[in-house]
MARPAZA-115401 format. One record per residue (C-alpha): residue number from 1; x, y, z. Coordinates in pm, whole numbers, plus 50000, padded with zeros to 5 digits. Last residue first. Layout:
// residues N
<voke i="NUM" px="X" py="Y" pz="Z"/>
...
//
This chain:
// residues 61
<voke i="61" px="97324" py="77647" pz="69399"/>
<voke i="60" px="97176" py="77432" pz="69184"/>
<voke i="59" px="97395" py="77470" pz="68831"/>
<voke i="58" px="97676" py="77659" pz="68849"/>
<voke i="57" px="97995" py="77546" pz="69082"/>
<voke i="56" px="97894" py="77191" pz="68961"/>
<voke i="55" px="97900" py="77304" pz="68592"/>
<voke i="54" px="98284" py="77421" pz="68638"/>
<voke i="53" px="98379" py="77780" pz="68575"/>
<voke i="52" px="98661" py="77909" pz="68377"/>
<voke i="51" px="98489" py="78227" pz="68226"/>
<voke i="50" px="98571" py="78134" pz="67894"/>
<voke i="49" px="98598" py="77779" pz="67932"/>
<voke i="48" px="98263" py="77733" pz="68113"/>
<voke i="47" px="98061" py="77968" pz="67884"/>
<voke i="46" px="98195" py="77812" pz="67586"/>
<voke i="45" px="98121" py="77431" pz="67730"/>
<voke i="44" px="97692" py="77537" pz="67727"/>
<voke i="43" px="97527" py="77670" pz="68025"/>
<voke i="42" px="97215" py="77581" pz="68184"/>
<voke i="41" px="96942" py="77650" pz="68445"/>
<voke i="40" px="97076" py="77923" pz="68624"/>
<voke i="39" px="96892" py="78084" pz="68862"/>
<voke i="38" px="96762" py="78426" pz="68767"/>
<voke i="37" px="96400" py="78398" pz="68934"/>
<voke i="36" px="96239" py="78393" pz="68580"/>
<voke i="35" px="96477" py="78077" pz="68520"/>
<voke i="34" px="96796" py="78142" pz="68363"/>
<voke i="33" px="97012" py="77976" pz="68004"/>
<voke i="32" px="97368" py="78050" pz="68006"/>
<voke i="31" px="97556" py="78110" pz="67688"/>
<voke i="30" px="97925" py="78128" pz="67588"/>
<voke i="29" px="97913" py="78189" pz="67229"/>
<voke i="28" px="97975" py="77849" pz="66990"/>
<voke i="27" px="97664" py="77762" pz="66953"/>
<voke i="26" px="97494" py="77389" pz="67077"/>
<voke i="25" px="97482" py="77389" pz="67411"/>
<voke i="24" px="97229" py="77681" pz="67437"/>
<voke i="23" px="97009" py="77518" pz="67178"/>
<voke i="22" px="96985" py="77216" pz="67376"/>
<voke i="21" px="96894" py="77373" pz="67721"/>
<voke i="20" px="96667" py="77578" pz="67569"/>
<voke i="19" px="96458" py="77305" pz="67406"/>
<voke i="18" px="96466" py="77100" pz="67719"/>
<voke i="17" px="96293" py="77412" pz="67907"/>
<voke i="16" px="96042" py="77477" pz="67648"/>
<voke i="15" px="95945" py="77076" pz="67709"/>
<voke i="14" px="95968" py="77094" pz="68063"/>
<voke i="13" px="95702" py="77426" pz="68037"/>
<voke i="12" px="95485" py="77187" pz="67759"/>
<voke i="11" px="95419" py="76950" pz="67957"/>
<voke i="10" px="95341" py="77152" pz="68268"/>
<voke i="9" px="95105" py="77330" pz="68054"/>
<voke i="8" px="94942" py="76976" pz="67972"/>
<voke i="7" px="94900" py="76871" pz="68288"/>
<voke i="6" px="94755" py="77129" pz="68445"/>
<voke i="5" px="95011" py="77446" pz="68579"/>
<voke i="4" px="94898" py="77615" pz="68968"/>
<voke i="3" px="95151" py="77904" pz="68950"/>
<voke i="2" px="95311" py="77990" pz="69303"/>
<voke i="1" px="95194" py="78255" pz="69548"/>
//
């Protein structure tokens, strides 16, 4: 059954999400960000180079 979030804890999910994303792109290790469900939400450039990925073979499949 899936989480019923107000308003406010919706807000502040996205917001925990964006936060991630950006601190993930900014080091220099490769670094990929998941959801609980282990999808992939994010990588940063490092993580594509090093395991020579591209961002469309990553994110939303």
């Amino acid at each position: 059954m899936g989480h019923l979030y107000g308003e406010e804890e919706r807000s502040a999910l996205t917001a925990g999400k964006e936060q991630a994303i950006a601190i993930a792109r900014s080091v220099r290790e490769p670094v990929l960000v998941l959801n609980t469900d282990l999808e992939i939400l994010a990588a940063n450039e490092n993580f594509y180079t090093v395991f020579g990925l591209k961002e469309s073979e990553t994110i939303d499949m």
